[in-house]
VEXGU-35303 format. One record per atom (N, C-alpha, C, O): residue number from 1; residue in one letter; atom name; y negated, x negated, z negated. Coordinates in nm, 4 decimals, decimal comma. Layout:
   nr  rest  atom        yy        xx        zz
  NUM     A    CA         Y         X         Z
...
//
This chain:
   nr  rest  atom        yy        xx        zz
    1     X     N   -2,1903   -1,4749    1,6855
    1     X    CA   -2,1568   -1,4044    1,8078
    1     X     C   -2,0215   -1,3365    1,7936
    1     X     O   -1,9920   -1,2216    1,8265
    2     X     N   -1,9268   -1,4522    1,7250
    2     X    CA   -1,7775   -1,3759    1,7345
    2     X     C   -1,7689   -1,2203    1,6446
    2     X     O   -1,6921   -1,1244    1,6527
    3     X     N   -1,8985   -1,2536    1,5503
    3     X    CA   -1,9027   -1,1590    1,4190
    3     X     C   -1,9199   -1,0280    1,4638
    3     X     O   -1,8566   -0,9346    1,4145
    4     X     N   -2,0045   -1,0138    1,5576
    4     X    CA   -2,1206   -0,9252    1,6473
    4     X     C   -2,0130   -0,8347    1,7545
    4     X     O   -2,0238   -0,7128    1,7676
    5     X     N   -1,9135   -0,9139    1,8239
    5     X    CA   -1,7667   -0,8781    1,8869
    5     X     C   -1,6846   -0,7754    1,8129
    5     X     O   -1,6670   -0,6551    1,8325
    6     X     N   -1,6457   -0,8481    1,7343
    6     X    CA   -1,5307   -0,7847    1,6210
    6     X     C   -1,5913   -0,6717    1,5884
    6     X     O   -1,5216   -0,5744    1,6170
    7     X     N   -1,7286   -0,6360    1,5231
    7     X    CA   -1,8073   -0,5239    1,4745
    7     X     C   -1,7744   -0,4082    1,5812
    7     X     O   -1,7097   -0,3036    1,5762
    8     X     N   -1,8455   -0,4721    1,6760
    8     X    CA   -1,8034   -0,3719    1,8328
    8     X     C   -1,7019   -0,3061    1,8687
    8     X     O   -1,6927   -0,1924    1,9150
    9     X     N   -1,5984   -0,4105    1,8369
    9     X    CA   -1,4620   -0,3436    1,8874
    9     X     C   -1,3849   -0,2620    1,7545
    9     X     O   -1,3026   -0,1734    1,7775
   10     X     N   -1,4141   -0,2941    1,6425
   10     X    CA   -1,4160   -0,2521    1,5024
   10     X     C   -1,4520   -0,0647    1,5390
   10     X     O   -1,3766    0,0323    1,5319
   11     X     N   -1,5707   -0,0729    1,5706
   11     X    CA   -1,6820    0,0614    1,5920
   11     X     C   -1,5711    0,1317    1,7062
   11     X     O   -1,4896    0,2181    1,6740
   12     X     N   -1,5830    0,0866    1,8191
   12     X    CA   -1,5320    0,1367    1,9027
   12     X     C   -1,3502    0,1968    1,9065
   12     X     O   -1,3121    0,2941    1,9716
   13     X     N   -1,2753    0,1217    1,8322
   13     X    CA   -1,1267    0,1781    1,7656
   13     X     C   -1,1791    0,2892    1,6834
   13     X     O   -1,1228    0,3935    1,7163
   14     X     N   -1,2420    0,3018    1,6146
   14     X    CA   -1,2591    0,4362    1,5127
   14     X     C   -1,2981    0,5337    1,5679
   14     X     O   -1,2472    0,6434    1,5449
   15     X     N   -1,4089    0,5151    1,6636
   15     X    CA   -1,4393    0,6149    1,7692
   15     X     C   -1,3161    0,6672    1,8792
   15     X     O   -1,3432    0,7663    1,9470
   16     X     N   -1,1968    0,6092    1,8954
   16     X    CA   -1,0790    0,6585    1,9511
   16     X     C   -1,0016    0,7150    1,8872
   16     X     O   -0,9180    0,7724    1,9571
   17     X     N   -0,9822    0,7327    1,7320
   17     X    CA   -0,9120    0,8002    1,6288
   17     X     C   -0,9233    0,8761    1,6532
   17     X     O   -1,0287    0,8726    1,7167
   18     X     N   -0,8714    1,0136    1,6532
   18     X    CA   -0,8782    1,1585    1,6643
   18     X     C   -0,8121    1,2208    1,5078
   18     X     O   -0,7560    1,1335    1,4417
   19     X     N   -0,8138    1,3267    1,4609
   19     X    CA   -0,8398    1,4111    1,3698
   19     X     C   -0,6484    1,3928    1,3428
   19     X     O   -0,5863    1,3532    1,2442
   20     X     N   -0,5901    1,4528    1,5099
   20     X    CA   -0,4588    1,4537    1,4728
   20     X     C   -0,3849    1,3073    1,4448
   20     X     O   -0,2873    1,2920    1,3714
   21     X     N   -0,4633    1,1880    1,5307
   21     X    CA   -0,4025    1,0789    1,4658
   21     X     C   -0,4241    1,0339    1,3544
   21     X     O   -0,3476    0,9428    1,3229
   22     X     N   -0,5512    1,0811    1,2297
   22     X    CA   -0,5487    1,0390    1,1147
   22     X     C   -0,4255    1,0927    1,0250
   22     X     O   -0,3635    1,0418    0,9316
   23     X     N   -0,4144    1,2345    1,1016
   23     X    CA   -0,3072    1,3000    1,0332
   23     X     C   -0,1909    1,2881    1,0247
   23     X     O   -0,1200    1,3446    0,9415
   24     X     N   -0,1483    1,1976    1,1269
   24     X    CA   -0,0332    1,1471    1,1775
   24     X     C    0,0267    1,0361    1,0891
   24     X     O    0,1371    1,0244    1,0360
   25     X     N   -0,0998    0,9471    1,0917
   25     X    CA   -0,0724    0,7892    1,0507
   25     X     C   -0,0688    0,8561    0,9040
   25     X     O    0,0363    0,8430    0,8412
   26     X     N   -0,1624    0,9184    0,8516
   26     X    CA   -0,1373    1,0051    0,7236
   26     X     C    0,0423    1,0482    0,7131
   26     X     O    0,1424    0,9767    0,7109
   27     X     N    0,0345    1,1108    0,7111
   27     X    CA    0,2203    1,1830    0,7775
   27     X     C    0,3064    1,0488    0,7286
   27     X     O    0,3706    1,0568    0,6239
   28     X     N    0,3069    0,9121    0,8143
   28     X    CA    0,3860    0,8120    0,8825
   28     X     C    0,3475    0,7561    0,7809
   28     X     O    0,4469    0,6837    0,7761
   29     X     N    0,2811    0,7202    0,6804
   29     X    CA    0,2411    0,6629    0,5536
   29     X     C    0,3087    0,7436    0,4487
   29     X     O    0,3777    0,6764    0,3720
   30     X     N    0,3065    0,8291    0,4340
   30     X    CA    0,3833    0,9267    0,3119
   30     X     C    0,5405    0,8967    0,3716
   30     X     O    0,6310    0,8872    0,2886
   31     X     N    0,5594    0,8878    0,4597
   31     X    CA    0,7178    0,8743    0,5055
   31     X     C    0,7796    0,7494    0,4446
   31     X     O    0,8890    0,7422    0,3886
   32     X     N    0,6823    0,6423    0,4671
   32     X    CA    0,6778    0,5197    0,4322
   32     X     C    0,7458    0,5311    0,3071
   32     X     O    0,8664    0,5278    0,2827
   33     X     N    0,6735    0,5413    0,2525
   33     X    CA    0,6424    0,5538    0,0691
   33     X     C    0,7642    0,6068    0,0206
   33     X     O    0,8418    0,5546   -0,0596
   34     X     N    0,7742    0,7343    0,0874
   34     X    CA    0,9144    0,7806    0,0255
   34     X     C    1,0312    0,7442    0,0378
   34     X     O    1,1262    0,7527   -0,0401
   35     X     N    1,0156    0,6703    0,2175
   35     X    CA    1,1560    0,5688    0,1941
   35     X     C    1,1824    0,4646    0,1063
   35     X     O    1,2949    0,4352    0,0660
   36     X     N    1,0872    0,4131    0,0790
   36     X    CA    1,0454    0,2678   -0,0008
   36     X     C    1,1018    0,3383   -0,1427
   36     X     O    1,2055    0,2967   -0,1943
   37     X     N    1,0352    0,4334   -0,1932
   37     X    CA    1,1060    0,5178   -0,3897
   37     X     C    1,2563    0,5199   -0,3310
   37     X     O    1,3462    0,4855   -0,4078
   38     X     N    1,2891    0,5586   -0,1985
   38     X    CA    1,4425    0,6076   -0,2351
   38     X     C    1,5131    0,4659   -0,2686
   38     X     O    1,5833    0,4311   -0,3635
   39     X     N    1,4654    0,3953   -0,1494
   39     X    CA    1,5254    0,2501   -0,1554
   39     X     C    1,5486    0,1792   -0,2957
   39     X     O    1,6493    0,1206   -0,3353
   40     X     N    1,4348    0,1997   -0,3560
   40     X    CA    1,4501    0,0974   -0,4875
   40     X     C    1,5323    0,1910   -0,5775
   40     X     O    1,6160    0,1285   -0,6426
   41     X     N    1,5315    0,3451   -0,6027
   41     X    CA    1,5772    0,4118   -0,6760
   41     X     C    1,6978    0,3376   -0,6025
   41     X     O    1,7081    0,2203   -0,6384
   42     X     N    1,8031    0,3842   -0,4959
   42     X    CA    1,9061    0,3027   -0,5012
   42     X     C    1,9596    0,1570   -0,5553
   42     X     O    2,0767    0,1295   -0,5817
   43     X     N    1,8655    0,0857   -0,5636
   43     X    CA    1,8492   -0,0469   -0,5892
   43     X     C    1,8753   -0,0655   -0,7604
   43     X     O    1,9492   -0,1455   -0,8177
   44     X     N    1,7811    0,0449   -0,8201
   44     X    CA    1,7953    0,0147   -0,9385
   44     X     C    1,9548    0,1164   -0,9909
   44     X     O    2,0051    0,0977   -1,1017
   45     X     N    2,0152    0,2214   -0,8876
   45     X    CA    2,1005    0,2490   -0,9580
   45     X     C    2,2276    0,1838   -0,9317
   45     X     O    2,3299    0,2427   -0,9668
   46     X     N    2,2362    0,0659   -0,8727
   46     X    CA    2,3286   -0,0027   -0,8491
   46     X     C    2,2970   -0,1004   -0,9950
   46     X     O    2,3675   -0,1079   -1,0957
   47     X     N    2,1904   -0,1570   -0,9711
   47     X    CA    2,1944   -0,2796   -1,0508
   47     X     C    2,1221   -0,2590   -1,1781
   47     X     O    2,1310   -0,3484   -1,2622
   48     X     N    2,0523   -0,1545   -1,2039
   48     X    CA    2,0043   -0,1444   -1,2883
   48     X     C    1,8490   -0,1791   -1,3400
   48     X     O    1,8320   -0,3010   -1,3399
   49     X     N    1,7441   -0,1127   -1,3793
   49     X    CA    1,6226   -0,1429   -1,3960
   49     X     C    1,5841   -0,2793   -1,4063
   49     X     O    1,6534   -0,3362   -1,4907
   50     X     N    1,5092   -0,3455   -1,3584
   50     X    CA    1,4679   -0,4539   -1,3600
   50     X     C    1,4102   -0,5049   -1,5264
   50     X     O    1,4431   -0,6096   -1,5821
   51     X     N    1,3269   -0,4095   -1,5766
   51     X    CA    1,2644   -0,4191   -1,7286
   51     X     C    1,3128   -0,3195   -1,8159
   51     X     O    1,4259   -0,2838   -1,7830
   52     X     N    1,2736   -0,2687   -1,9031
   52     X    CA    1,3046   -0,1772   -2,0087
   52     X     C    1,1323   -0,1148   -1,9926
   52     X     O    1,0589   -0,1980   -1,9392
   53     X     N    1,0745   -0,0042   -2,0252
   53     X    CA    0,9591    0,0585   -2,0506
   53     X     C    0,8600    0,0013   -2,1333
   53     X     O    0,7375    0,0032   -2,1209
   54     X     N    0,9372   -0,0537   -2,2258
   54     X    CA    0,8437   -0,1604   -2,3319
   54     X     C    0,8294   -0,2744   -2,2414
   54     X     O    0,7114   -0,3050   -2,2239
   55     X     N    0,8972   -0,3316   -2,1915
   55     X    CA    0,8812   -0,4762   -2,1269
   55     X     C    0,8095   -0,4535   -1,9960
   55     X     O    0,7427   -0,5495   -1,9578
   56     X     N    0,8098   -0,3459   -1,9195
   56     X    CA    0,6693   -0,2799   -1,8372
   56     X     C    0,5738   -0,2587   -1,8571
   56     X     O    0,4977   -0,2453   -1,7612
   57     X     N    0,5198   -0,2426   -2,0016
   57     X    CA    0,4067   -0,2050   -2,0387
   57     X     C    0,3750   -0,3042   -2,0698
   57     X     O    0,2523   -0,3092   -2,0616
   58     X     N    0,4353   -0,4384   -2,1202
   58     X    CA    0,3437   -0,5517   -2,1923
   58     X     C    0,3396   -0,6097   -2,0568
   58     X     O    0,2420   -0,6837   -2,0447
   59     X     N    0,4163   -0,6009   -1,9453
   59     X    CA    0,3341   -0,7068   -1,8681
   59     X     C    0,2762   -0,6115   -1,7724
   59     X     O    0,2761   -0,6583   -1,6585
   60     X     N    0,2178   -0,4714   -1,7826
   60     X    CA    0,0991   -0,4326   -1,7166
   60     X     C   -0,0187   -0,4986   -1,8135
   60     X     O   -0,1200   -0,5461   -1,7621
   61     X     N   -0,0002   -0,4984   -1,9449
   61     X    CA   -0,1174   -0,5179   -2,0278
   61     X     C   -0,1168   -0,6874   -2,0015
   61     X     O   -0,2232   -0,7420   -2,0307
   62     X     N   -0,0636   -0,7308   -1,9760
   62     X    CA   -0,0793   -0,8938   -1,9676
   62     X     C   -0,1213   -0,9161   -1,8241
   62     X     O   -0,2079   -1,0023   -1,8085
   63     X     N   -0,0665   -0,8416   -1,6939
   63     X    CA   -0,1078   -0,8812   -1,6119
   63     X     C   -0,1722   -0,7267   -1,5030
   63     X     O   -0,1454   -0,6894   -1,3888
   64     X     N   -0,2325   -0,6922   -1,5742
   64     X    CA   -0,2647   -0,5444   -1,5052
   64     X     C   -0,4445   -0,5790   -1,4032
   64     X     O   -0,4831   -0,5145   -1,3057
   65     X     N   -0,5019   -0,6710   -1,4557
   65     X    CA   -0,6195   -0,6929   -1,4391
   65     X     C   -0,5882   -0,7899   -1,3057
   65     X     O   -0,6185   -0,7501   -1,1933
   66     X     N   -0,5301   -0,9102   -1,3257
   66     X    CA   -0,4575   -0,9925   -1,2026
   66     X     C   -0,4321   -0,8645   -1,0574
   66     X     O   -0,4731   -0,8559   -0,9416
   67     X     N   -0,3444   -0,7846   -1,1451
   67     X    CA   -0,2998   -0,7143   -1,0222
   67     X     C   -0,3530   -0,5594   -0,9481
   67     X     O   -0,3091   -0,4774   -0,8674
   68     X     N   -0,4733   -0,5801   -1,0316
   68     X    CA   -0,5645   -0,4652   -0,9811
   68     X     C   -0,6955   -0,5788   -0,8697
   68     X     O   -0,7822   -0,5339   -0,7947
   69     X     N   -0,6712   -0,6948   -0,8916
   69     X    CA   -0,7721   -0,7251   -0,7829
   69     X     C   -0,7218   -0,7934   -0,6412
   69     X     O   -0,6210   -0,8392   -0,5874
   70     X     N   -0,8776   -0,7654   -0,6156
   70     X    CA   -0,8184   -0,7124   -0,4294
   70     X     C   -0,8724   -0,8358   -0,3942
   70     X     O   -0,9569   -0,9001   -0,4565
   71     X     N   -0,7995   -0,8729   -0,2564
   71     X    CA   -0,8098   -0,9728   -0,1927
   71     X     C   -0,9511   -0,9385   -0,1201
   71     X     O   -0,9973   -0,8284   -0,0906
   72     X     N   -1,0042   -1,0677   -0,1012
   72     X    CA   -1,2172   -1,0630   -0,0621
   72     X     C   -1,2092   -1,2052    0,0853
   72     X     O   -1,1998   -1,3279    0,0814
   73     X     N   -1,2164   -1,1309    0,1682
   73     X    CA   -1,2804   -1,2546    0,2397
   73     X     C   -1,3553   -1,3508    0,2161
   73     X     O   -1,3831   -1,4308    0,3054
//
């Protein structure tokens, strides 16, 4: 029953989205993002890169698979 609810009200929020609010939250997401690069770019030019390019690449290759999977109900 609760499942059957949630679906409903699930359906019914998307049906209130409008074109300009995808575009918006679109918009307000890229804003996001770019504050977040400036932030760490500051971050790392204070303190300095966290890894070296080599030491980024071995632990994408060691842990790239871990961190490509998505959380599953």
């Amino acid at each position: 029953m609760m499942n059957d609810i949630m679906d409903m009200v699930h359906v019914g929020c998307e049906e209130l989205i409008t074109e300009a609010d995808e575009a918006q939250m679109e918009h307000e997401r890229g804003e996001h993002e770019r504050e977040e690069r400036e932030r760490w770019a500051d971050l790392v030019a204070i303190h300095g890169p966290l890894m070296t390019d080599a030491e980024w690449q071995q632990y994408v290759r060691e842990y790239g698979d871990y961190l490509s999977m998505v959380w599953k109900d």
